[in-house]
N, C-alpha and C positions, 0 to 999 in steps of 0.2 A: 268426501273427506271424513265420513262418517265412522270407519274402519280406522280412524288414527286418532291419540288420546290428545285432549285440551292441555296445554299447562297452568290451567284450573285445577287439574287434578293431581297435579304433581306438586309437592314441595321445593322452594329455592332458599336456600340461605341469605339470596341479596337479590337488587334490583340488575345487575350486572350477569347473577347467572344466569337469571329469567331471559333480560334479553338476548345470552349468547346463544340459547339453546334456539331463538326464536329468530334469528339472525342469521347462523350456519347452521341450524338443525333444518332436517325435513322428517323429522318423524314424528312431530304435533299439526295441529288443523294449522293454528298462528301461525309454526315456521312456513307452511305449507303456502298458506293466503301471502304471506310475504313474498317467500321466493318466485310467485306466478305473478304478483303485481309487479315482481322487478321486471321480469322478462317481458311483460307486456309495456313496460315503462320503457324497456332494451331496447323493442322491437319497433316502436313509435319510434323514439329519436333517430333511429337509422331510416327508418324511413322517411324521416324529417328532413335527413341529408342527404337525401338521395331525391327527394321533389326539390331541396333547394340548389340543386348541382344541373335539373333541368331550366334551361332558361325563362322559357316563357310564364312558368312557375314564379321563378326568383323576379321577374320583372311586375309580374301582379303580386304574388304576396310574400313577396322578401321580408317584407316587414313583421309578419306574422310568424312567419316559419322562425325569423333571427329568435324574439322571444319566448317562441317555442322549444326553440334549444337552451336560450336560459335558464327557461325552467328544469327541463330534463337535466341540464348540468348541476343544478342546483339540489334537484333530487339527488343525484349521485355522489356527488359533495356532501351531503347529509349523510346518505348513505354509506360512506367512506369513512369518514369520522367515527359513526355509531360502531362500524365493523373494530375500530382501533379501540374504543372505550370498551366495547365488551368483552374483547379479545382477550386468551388469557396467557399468550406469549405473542406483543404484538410484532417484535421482530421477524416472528418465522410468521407470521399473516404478511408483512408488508413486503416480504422477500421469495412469499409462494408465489407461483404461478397466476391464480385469482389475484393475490394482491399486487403483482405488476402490472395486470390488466385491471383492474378497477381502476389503477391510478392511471396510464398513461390514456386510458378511455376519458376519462377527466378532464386533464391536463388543457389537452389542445382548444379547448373553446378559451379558458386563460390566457394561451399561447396568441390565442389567435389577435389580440387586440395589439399585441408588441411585431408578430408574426402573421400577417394575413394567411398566407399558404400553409400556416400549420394545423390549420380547422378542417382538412382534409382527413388527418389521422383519428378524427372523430368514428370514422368509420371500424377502428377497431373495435368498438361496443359490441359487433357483431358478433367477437368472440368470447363474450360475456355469456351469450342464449349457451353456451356448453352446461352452464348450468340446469339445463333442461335435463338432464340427466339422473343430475341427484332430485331435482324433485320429482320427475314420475319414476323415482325407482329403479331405473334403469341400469342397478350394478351391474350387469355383464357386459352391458354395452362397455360402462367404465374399467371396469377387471382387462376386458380386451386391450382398450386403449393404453393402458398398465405395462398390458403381455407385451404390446406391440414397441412400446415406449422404451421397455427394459431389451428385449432383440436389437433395435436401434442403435442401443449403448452399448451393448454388446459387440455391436460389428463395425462400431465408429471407425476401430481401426483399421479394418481388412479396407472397409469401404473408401476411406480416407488414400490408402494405399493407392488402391485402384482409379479413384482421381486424380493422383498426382499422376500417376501413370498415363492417362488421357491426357492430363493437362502437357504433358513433354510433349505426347505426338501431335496435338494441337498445333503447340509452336514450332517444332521441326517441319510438319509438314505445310504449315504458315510461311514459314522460312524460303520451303523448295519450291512452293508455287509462286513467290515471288521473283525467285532470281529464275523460273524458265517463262513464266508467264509475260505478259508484255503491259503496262499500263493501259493501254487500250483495253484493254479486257477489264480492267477494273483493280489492279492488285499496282497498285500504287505504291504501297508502301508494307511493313512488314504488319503492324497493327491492323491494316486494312485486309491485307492476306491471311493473318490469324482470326481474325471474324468470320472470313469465308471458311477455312476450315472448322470452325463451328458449327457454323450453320449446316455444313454439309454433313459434319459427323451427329448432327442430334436427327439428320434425318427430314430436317425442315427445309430449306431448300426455297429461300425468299427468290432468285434468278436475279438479285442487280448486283451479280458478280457467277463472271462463267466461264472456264478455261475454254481456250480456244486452241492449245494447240492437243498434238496425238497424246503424249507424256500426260501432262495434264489432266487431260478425261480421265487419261488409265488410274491416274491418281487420285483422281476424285471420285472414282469405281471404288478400289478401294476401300477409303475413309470410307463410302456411304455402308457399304458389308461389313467394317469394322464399326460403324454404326449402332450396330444391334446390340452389339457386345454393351454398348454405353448403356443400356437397357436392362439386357438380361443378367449382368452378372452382379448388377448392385442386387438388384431383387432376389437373386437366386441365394447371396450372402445371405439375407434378412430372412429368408424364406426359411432358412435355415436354423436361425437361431429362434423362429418365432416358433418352430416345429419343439423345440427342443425347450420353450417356456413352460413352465408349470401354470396347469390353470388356476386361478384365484378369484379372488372374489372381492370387490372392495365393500367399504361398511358405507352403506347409507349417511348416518349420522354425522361421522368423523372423517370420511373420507379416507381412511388405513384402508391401506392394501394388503389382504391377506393371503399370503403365498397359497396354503392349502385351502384346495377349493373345497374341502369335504367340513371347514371347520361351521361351527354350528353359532359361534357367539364370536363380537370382535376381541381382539388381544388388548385392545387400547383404552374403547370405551364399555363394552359388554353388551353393544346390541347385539340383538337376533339377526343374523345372516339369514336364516332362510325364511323369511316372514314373507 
């Protein structure tokens, strides 16, 4: 961490910008020691729920492990609050992406005392460690994630199309294996028939549903070579539009995405990109 400046050495006009820069920056030692004790702070309580989700674990030290998420909840609560006090538009923190997961990562130990089965969704802290990213540095990783995120929105609609499209012969051919199939076989009903044609068109193919007569097979020959298609042509859209992304760069600091990859400082905050 030697190769990043203290904010010792930097001027703040208040105690608020000190801790923002220390809080969402990784470009000082502080922000840096923080953001690594969260993720090990992250990485603990998921692992916490995940020994207490093993039995023989939760029957010997249930009791251990409960306070041990206390605590971690209680960090993150701390933690959460500080983010909204330092913040300097706390709206657009508690409506970003992070700020929906810090909260709803939260929430459920709360949940849980009203809600037993909501202590479950504890488990999304997991996707807190994304932060691993901005603090070793890893804008390209991020920049990609950007490219890939903005292709995505690009092709919402083709893609959308093309499911609805699946989704009809789903149910039409739910429908026909119904009225030729026989109950015996398992196609009961028409919901029960559109499951099987699921299954059969993603290619999975669980067998406690099986046509039995000639028509049938052929049809579910078929669905399984139409199959592919559920495959290859979502991917082949996105492949498309991610081919056609500009590459960029996001900023360390601020987290700005910067369309051109060639630029040398962010537009937002002024750090150095290529550091």
């Amino acid at each position: 961490m030697s190769n990043y400046p203290s904010i010792k050495d930097k001027t703040y006009s208040s105690l608020r910008e000190k801790g923002y820069h220390i809080i969402f920056g990784a470009d000082t030692i502080e922000g840096r020691r923080f953001d690594i004790w969260l993720l090990w702070a992250i990485l603990f309580s998921v692992l916490t729920l995940m020994a207490d989700s093993v039995e023989s674990l939760h029957n010997s030290y249930g009791v251990y492990l409960k306070y041990l998420e206390y605590i971690f909840t209680g960090i993150f609560t701390l933690e959460y609050i500080a983010r909204l006090y330092v913040s300097n538009n706390k709206k657009k923190y508690v409506l970003s992406f992070y700020g929906i997961v810090d909260l709803i990562s939260t929430l459920p130990t709360y949940l849980s005392f009203f809600f037993p089965a909501s202590q479950i969704f504890r488990i999304l802290r997991t996707v807190r460690l994304l932060r691993i990213f901005k603090v070793l540095r890893l804008t390209s990783f991020m920049g990609e994630a950007h490219g890939m995120g903005q292709a995505l929105k690009r092709s919402g609609a083709k893609i959308t199309v093309f499911f609805g499209v699946v989704l009809i012969v789903v149910v039409v051919m739910g429908t026909v294996m119904f009225v030729i199939e026989t109950p015996e076989a398992g196609f009961t009903s028409i919901p029960r028939s559109i499951y099987w044609a699921v299954v059969t068109l993603t290619t999975v193919g669980y067998g406690d549903i099986a046509p039995v007569t000639a028509l049938g097979q052929f049809l579910s020959a078929v669905l399984m070579i139409l199959g592919y298609a559920v495959i290859a042509v979502p991917t082949g859209i996105v492949s498309v539009e991610m081919s056609q992304t500009k590459e960029g760069v996001v900023c360390s600091n601020c987290d700005e995405f910067e369309k051109d990859g060639s630029s040398n400082y962010c537009r937002k905050c002024g750090t150095n990109l290529k550091r």
